[in-house]
DOSE-12650 format. One record per residue (C-alpha): residue number from 1; x, y, z. Coordinates in steps of 0.5 Angstrom, whole numbers, plus 500, padded with zeros to 3 digits. Layout:
% DOSE-12650
NUM / X / Y / Z
...
% end
This chain:
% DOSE-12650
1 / 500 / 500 / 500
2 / 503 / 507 / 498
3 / 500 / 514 / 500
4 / 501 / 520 / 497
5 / 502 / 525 / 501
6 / 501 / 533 / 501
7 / 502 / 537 / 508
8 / 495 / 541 / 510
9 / 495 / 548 / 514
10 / 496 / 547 / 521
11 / 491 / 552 / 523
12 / 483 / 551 / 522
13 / 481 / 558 / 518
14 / 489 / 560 / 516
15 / 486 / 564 / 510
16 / 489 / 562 / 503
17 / 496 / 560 / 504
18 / 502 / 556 / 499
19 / 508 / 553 / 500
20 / 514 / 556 / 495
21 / 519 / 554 / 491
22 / 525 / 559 / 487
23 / 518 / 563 / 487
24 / 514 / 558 / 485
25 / 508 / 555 / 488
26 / 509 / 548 / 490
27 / 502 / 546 / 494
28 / 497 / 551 / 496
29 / 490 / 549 / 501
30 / 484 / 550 / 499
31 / 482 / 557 / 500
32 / 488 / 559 / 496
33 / 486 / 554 / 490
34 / 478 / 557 / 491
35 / 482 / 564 / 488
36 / 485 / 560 / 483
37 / 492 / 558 / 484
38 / 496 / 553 / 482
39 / 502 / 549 / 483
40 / 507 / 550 / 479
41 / 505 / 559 / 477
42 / 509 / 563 / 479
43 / 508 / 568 / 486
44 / 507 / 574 / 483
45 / 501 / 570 / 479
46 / 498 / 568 / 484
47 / 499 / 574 / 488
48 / 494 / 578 / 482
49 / 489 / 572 / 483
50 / 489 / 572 / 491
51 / 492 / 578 / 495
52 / 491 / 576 / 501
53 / 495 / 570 / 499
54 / 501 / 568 / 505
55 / 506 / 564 / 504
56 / 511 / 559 / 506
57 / 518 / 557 / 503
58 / 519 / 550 / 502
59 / 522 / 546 / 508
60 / 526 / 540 / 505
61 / 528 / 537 / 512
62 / 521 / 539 / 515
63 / 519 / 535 / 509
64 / 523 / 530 / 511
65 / 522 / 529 / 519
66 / 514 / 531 / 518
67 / 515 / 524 / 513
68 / 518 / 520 / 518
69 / 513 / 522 / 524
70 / 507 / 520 / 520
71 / 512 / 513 / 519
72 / 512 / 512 / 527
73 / 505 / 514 / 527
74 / 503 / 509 / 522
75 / 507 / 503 / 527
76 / 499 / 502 / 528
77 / 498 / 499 / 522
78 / 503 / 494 / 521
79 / 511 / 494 / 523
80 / 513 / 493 / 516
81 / 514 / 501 / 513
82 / 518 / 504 / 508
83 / 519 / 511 / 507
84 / 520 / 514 / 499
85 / 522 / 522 / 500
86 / 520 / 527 / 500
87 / 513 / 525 / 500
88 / 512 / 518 / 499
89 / 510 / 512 / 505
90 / 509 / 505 / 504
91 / 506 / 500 / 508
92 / 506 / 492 / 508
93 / 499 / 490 / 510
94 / 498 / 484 / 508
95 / 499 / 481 / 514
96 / 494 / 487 / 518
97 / 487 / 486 / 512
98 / 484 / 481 / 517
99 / 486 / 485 / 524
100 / 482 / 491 / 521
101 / 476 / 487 / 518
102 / 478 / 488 / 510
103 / 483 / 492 / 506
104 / 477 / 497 / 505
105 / 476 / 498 / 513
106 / 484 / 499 / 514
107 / 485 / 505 / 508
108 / 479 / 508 / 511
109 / 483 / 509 / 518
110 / 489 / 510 / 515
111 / 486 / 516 / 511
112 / 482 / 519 / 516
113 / 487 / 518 / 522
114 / 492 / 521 / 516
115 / 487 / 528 / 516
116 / 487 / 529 / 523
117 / 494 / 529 / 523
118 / 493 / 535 / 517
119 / 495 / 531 / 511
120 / 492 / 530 / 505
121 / 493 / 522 / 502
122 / 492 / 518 / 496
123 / 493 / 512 / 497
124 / 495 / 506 / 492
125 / 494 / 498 / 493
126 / 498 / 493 / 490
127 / 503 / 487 / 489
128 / 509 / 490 / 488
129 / 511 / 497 / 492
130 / 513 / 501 / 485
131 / 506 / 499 / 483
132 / 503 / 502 / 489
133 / 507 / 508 / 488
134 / 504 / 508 / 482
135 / 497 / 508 / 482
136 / 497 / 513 / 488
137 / 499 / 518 / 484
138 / 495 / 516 / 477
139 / 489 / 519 / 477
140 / 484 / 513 / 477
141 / 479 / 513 / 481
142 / 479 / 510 / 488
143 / 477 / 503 / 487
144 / 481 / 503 / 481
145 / 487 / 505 / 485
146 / 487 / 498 / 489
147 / 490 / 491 / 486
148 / 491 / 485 / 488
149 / 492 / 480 / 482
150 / 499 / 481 / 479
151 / 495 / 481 / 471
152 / 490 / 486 / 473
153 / 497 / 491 / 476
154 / 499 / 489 / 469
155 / 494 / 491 / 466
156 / 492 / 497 / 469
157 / 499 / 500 / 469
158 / 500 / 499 / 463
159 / 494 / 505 / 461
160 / 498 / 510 / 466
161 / 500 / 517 / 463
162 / 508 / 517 / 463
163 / 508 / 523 / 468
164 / 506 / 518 / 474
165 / 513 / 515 / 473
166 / 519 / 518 / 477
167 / 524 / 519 / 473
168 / 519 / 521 / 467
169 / 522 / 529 / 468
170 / 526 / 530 / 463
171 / 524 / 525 / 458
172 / 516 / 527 / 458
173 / 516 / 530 / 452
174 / 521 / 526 / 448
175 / 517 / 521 / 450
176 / 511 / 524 / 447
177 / 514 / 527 / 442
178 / 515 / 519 / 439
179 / 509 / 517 / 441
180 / 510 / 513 / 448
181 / 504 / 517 / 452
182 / 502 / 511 / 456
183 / 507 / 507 / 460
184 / 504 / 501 / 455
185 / 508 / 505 / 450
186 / 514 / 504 / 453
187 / 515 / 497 / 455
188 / 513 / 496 / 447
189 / 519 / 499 / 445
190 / 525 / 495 / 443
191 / 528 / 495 / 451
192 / 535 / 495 / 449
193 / 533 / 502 / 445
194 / 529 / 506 / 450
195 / 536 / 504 / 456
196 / 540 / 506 / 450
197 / 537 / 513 / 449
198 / 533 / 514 / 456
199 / 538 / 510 / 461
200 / 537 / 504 / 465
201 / 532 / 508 / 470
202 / 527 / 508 / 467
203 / 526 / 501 / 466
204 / 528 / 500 / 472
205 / 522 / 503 / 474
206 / 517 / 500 / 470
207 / 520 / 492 / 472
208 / 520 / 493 / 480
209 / 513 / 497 / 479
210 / 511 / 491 / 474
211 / 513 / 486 / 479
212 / 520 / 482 / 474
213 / 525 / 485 / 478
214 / 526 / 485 / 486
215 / 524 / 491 / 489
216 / 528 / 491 / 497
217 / 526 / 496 / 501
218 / 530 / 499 / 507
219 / 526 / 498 / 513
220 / 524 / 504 / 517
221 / 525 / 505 / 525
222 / 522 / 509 / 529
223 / 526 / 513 / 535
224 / 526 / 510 / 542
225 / 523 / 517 / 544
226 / 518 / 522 / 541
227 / 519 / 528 / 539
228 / 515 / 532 / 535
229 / 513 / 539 / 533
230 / 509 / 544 / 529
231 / 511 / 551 / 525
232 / 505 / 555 / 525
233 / 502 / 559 / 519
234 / 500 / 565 / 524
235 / 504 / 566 / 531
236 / 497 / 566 / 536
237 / 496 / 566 / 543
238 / 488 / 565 / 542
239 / 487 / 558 / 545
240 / 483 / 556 / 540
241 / 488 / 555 / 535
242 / 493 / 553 / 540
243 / 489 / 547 / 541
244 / 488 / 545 / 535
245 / 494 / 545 / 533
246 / 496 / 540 / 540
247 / 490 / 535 / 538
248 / 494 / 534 / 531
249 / 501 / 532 / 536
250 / 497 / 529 / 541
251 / 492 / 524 / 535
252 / 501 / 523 / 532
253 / 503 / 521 / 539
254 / 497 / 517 / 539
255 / 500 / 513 / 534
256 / 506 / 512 / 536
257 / 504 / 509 / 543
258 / 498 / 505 / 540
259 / 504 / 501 / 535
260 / 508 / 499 / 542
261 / 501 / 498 / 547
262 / 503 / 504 / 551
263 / 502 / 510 / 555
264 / 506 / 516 / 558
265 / 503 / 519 / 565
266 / 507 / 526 / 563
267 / 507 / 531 / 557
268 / 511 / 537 / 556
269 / 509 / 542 / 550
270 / 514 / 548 / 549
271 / 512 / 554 / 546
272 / 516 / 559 / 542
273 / 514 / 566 / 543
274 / 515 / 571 / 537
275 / 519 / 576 / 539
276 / 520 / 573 / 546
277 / 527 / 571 / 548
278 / 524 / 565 / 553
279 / 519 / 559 / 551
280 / 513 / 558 / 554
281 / 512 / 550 / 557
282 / 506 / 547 / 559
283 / 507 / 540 / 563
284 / 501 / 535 / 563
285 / 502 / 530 / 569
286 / 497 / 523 / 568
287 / 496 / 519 / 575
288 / 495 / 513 / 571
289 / 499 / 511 / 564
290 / 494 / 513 / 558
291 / 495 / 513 / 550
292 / 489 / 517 / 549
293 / 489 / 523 / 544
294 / 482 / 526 / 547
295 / 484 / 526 / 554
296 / 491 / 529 / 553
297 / 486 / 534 / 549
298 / 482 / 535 / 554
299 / 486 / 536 / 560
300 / 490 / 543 / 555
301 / 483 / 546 / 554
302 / 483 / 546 / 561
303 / 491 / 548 / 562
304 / 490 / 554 / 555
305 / 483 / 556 / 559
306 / 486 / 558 / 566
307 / 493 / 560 / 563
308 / 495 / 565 / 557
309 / 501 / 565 / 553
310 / 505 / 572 / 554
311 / 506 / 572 / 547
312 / 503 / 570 / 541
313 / 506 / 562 / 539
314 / 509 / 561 / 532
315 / 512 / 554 / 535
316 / 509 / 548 / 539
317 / 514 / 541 / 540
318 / 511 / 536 / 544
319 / 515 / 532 / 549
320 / 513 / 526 / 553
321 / 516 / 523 / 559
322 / 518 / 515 / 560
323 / 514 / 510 / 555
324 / 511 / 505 / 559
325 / 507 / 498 / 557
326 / 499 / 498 / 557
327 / 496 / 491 / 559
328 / 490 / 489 / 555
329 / 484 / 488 / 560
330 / 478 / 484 / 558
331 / 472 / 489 / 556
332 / 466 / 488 / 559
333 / 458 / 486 / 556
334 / 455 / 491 / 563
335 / 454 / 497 / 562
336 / 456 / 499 / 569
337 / 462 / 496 / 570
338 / 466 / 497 / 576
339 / 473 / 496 / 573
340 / 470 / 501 / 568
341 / 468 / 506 / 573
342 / 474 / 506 / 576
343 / 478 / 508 / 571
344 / 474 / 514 / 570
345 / 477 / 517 / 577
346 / 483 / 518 / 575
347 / 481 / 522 / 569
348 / 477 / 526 / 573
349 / 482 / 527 / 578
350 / 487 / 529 / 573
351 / 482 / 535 / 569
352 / 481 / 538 / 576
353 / 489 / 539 / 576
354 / 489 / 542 / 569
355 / 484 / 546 / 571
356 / 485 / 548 / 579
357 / 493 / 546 / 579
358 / 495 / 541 / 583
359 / 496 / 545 / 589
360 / 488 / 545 / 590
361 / 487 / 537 / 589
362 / 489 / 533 / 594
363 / 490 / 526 / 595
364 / 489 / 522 / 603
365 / 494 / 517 / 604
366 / 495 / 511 / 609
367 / 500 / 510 / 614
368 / 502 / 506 / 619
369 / 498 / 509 / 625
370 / 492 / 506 / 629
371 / 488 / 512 / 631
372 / 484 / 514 / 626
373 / 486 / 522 / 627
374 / 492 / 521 / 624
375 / 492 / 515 / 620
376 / 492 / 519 / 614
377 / 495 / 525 / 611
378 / 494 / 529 / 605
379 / 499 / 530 / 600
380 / 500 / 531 / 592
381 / 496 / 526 / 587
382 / 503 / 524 / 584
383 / 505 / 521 / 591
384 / 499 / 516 / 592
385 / 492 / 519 / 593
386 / 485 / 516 / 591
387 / 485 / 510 / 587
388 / 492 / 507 / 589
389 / 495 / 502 / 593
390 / 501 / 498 / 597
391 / 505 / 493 / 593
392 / 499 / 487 / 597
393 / 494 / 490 / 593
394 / 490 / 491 / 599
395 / 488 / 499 / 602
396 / 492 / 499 / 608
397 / 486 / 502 / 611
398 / 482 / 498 / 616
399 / 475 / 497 / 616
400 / 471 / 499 / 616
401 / 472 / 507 / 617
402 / 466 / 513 / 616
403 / 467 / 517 / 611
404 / 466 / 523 / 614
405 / 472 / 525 / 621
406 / 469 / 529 / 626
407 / 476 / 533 / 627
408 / 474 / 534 / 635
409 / 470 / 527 / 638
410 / 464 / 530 / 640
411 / 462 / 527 / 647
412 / 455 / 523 / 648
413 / 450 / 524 / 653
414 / 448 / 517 / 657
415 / 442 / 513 / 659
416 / 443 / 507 / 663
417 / 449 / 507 / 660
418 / 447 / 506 / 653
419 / 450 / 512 / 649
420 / 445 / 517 / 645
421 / 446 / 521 / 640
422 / 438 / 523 / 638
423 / 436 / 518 / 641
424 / 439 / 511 / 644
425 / 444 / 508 / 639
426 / 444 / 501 / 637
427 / 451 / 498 / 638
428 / 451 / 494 / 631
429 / 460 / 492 / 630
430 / 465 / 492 / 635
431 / 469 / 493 / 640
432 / 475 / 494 / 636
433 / 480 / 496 / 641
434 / 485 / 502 / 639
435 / 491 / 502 / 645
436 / 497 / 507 / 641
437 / 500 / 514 / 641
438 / 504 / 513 / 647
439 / 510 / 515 / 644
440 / 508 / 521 / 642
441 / 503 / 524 / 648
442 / 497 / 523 / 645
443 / 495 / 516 / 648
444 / 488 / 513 / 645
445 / 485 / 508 / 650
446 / 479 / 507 / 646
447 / 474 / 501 / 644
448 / 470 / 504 / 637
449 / 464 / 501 / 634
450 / 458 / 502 / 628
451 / 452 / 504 / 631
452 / 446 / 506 / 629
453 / 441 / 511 / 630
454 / 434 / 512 / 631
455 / 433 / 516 / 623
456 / 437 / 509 / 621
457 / 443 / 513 / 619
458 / 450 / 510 / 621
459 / 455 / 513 / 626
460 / 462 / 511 / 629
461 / 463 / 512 / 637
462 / 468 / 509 / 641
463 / 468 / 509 / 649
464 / 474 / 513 / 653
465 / 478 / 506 / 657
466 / 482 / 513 / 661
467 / 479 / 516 / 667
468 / 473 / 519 / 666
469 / 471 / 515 / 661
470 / 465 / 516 / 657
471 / 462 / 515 / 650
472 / 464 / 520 / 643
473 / 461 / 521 / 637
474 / 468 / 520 / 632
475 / 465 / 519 / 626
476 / 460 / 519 / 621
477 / 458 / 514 / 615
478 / 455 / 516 / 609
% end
């Protein structure tokens, strides 16, 4: 499978904008294509057509890195990828058509992830990688452009216009001047004429598209670590346009942890700022490992709505931290799922951080102490908070224990030695005997139970064993 691939504005309502070569346009969006410029006019012609036409001078090496990003993206189609710069990916698929549920299923993802990352693609099937190359750039229609049979590839490439070939450029209109059009034309030349006045290229070129000469490829490899980055067309502080152009980093990284079935609990986005001698960084810290691209959006929209840019940004780079394995789990048929349920806390726990700071979200944490007043502390959501546990696997929190502490125990009147608390308390559980603190001054000599009140709601109190003793409402349970 071979895609043709042409680069898209970044920002969503960028005007018209095109990319230029020696003055020369080399690509322009659909604005600009709306006010009739073309590849291949000169600047000043297009300046007449579209006044409000911006530009860009083409980047070869951000071509060529643009071009091994989306390779490490498209590791979660298949581990089998090839690049052919400057705009050129070829990916194996044979063995990921039945993962997908069929070849068309598999092109329409790869093409519609290939959008949300901000390219355009045409993509070509075929036998042989040339062959796919081939068809990509032919101007077939879509169903005409995946072939799977060797014969039908023969016949099809055959019917091509010289100009889809690589080394066509020159040769172009020599070729069409002595009546070779199609690539059919050529092959029924004599061979050792056409190598004589054209070279070997180019039927080198038709023999691996035509599958009678091997056709290796240089496998690509995608980096340990990401890193990626986006030049925007416009510097902008607006977070809007921000956003959107981190969706299209954070969709790229998803990619490339689904290829390795992995996530990352930290991200780093840094701003260069137009006229401005520091970066702007934004660090994202997930509490569980996660691979998604939605998530990742939603907790900068919380980050970009409390906190503005300085200075307007004309380029973000997105780093992340330590890539972690993702464990498969078995999804389930219930709609209320308890393991999806708790899945969803930490998601909620980390978009309040984006939004509040981590200062103002705090986690409780267990520790080894007895008395309930201070067997838990506050601390950071990174340190162990709602949702963590010890190396057992266990809370380290008996139980059971009210949801609500009164911070001073408040002490409860007495009848015939029955404790009350609007009423005549019910002993439901206990004793449990709490005898610690004497290393620190605050000795606790207690005895708790679970009690039920007269309204049926459930308290925690214990009874004093020091002199003078008595009974103390110490908790309320939800």
């Amino acid at each position: 499978m071979s895609l043709d691939l042409l680069k898209r504005g970044q920002q969503h309502d960028v005007g018209p904008l095109a990319v230029v070569a020696d003055r020369q346009i080399v690509a322009c969006n659909e604005p600009a294509a709306a006010m009739g410029v073309r590849p291949d006019m000169k600047v000043s012609a297009a300046l007449a057509l579209c006044p409000l036409l911006k530009w860009r001078d083409r980047s070869p090496a951000g071509e060529r890195a643009a071009l091994a990003d989306i390779a490490s993206w498209a590791g979660q189609f298949t581990s089998h990828i090839a690049l052919q710069p400057p705009y050129v990916l070829l990916l194996e698929v044979g063995g990921s058509v039945r993962y997908f549920n069929g070849l068309g299923n598999l092109m329409r993802k790869v093409m519609e992830g290939l959008e949300a990352l901000g390219f355009a693609g045409r993509f070509g099937v075929a036998p042989t990688p040339q062959g796919a190359v081939l068809l990509a750039r032919s101007w077939l229609p879509t169903s005409d452009r995946a072939v799977i049979d060797r014969t039908v590839l023969r016949e099809r490439l055959l019917q091509l216009p010289v100009c889809v070939l690589e080394n066509s450029g020159g040769l172009r209109a020599t070729l069409e001047g002595i009546g070779a059009d199609h690539l059919g034309d050529v092959v029924a030349l004599p061979r050792a004429g056409v190598n004589r006045r054209f070279g070997p290229e180019l039927l080198d070129e038709l023999d691996r598209a035509l599958g009678s000469k091997p056709d290796p490829r240089k496998m690509f490899t995608a980096p340990a670590k990401f890193e990626t980055y986006i030049e925007l067309a416009y510097p902008t502080a607006n977070s809007e346009p921000l956003l959107f152009v981190c969706k299209r980093l954070f969709n790229q990284l998803e990619g490339f942890l689904s290829a390795r079935r992995a996530g990352v609990t930290r991200l780093v986005l840094t701003f260069k700022l137009d006229h401005h001698p520091e970066p702007a960084v934004m660090t994202l810290d997930l509490l569980r490992p996660s691979d998604e691209a939605l998530h990742f959006t939603n907790l900068l929209k919380e980050r970009l709505a409390r906190k503005q840019l300085q200075a307007p940004a004309e380029r973000i780079t997105l780093q992340v931290g330590e890539v972690v394995p993702l464990y498969e789990r078995a999804l389930s048929l219930l709609p209320d799922d308890p393991q999806q349920q708790g899945e969803a806390l930490p998601k909620l726990l980390e978009r309040l951080c984006a939004r509040m700071g981590a200062q103002a979200v705090r986690g409780l944490r267990a520790v080894p102490d007895h008395r309930p007043e201070c067997a838990t502390v506050t601390t950071e959501l990174q340190d162990g908070g709602p949702g963590r546990r010890t190396h057992s696997g266990e809370a380290t929190l008996p139980s059971p224990r009210p949801f609500w502490l009164l911070t001073t125990p408040q002490p409860l009147r007495e009848v015939q030695s029955v404790p009350q608390y609007g009423g005549p308390l019910k002993l439901l559980a206990g004793p449990e005997r709490i005898e610690s603190g004497w290393w620190d001054g605050a000795d606790a000599r207690r005895d708790y139970f679970v009690a039920e009140t007269v309204e049926q709601s459930q308290v925690w109190v214990f009874r004093e064993r020091r002199q003078p003793g008595g009974w103390f409402l110490h908790g309320l349970f939800a």
